[in-house]
KEVEXBA-410118 format. One line per field, with one value per residue (C-alpha): x, y, z; residue in one letter; residue number from 1; chain. Coordinates in steps of 0.001 Angstrom, whole numbers, plus 500000, padded with zeros to 6 digits. Layout:
east <- c(X ...)
north <- c(Y ...)
up <- c(Z ...)
res <- c(A ...)
n <- c(NUM ...)
chain <- c(A ...)
***
This chain:
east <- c(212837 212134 210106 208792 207171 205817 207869 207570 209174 209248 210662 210492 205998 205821 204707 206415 205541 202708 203041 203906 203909 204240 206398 208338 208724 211840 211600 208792 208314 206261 204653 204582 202282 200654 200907 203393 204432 203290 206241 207017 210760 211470 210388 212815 215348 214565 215091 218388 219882 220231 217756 216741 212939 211738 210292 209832 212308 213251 214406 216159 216019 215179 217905 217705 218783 217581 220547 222997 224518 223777 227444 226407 223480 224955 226978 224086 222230 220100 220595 218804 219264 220185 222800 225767 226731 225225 226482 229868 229116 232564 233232 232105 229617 232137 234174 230827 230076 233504 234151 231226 232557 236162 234535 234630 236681 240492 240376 240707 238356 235755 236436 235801 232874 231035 231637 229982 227271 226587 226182 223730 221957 221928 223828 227389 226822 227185 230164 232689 230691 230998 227594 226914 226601 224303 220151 218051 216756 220179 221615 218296 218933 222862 221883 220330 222645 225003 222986 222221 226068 226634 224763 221525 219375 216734 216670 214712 213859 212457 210356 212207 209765 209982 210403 210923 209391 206898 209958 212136 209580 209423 213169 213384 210416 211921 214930 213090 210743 213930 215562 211743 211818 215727 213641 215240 213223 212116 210439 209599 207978 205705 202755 200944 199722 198973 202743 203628 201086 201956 205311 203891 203310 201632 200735 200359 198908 200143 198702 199618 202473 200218 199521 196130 195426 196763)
north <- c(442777 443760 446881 447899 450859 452990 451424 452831 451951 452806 452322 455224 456231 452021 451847 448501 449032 451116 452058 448628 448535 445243 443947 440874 438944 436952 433772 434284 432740 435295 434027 436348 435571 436438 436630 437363 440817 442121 442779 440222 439513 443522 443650 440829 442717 446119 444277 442845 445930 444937 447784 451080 451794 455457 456189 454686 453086 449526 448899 445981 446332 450043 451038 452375 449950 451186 453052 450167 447926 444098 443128 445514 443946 440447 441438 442303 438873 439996 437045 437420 432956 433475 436576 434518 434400 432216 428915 428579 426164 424991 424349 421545 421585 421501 424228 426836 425812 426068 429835 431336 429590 431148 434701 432803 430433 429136 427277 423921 424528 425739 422263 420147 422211 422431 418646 418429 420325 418907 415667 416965 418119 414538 416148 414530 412822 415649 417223 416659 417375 420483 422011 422036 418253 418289 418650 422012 421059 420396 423748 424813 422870 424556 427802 427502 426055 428857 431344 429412 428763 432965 432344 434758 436031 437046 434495 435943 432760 434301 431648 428912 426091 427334 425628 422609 419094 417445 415390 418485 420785 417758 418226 421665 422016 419463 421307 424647 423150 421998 425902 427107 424372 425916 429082 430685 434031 433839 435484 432966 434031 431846 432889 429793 430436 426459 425203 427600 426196 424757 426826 430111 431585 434389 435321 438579 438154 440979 442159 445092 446538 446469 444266 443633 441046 439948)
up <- c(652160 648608 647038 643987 644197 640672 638438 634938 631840 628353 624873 622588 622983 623606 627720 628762 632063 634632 638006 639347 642660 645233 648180 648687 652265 653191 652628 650570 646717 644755 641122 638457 635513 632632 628616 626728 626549 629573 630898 633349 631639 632204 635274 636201 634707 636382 639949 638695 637599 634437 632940 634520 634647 633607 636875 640192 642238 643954 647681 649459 652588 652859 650366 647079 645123 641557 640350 640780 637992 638186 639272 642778 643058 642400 645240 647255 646751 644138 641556 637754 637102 633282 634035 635940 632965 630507 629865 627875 625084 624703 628412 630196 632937 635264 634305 633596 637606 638565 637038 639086 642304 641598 642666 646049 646471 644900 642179 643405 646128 643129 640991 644134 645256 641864 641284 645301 643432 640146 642156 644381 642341 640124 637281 638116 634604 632738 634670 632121 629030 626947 627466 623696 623881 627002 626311 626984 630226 631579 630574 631792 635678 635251 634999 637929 639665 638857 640032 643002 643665 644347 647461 646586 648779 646192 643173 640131 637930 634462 632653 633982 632442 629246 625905 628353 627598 630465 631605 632285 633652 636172 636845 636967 639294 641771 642125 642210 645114 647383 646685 648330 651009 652626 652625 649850 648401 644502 642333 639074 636013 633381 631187 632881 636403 636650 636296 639061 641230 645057 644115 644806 647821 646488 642536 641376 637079 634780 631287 629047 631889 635061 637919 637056 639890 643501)
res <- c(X X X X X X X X X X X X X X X X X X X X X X X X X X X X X X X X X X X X X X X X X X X X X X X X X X X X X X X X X X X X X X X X X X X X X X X X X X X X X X X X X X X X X X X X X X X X X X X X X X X X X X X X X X X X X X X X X X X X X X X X X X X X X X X X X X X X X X X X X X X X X X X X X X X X X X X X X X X X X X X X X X X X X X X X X X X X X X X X X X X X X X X X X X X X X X X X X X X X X X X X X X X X X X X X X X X X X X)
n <- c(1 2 3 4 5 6 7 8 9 10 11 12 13 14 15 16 17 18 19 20 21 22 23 24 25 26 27 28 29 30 31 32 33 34 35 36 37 38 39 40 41 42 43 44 45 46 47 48 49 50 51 52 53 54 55 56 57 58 59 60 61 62 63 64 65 66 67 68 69 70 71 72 73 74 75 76 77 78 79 80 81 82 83 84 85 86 87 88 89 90 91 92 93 94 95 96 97 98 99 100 101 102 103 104 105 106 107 108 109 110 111 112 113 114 115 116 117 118 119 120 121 122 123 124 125 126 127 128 129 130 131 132 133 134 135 136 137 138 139 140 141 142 143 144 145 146 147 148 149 150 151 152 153 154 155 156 157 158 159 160 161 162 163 164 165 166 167 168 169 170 171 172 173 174 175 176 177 178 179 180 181 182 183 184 185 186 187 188 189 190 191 192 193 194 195 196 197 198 199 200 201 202 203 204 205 206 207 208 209 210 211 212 213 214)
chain <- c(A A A A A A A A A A A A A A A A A A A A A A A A A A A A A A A A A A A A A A A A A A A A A A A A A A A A A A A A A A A A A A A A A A A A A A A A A A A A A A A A A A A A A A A A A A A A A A A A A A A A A A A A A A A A A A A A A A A A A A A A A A A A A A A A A A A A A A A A A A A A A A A A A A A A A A A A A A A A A A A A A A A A A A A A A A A A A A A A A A A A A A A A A A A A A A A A A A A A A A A A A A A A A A A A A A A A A A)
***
């Protein structure tokens, strides 16, 4: 479904990334870990669109997909969870949900639906809060959500458990879990291989650029 294949990247004589080279399955939820600064968060962002790599290239479903801007491959189902967009502090949870779900549907369809959502997805509470008033691992679960809402194929999840307390990690995870049990493909990134465990299908560990185990 997806491939990376030699992907490169540098910033001025820094080497971000090395040759990184792997495939990803349907259906499949890939863990990406590994310290700080190796890379994992540009990576991400290379598969998204959102930067270019130096070399190398990226393919979903056979096409070359490396030259595209995120919006295409937003369109395509390639979905970067803190891109779409970010939450809007001064808007309520309701209304950040309901914006994405206007590229969609009208916008009284998009209220209802997102309210359906936020509900679901036991956040109905904080529906008509500004999100400056609700906590991190709320905005956290929204962001998500949002992403989740453009109906991706590929969901990239970039350090989705971080700066989160035990509680939230709990949440977030839950939610995360049900996304991998309707079949959904994801790659999710953490410096901790354990809090990705029985999430992962498959881990690949990256230091200093490289893939450095699989």
């Amino acid at each position: 479904m997806l491939k990376v294949r030699n992907v490169s990247k540098s910033k001025g004589r820094v080497m971000i990334l090395k040759n990184v080279s792997f495939d990803l399955e349907e259906g499949e939820t890939l863990g990406l870990f590994g310290p700080n600064g190796s890379g994992k968060s540009t990576l991400m962002k290379i598969i998204a669109g959102i930067e270019k790599p130096s070399c190398g290239k990226v393919f979903l479903d056979d096409l070359n997909v490396t030259a595209l801007p995120p919006e295409k491959m937003v369109k395509l189902g390639v979905v970067y969870a803190f891109q779409i967009p970010r939450n809007f502090r001064e808007m309520t949870a309701l209304e950040n949900l309901a914006v994405v779900l206007m590229n969609y549907h009208s916008v009284e369809e998009s209220f209802e639906l997102a309210r359906k959502m936020l509900k679901e997805w036991g956040l109905e509470y904080i529906a008509d809060r500004k999100v400056e008033f609700i906590s991190h691992g709320e905005s956290r679960l929204l962001e998500i959500l949002k992403a989740y809402a453009t109906n991706p194929r590929v969901l990239l999840l970039d350090e989705p458990f971080a700066g989160l307390d035990v509680e939230n990690v709990f949440r977030v995870r839950e939610k995360v879990e049900k996304l991998k049990e309707e079949g959904l493909t994801m790659i999710i990134t953490s410096h901790r291989k354990r809090i990705l465990a029985n999430l992962a299908d498959r881990f690949l560990k990256m230091e200093g650029g490289k893939i450095v185990e699989s």
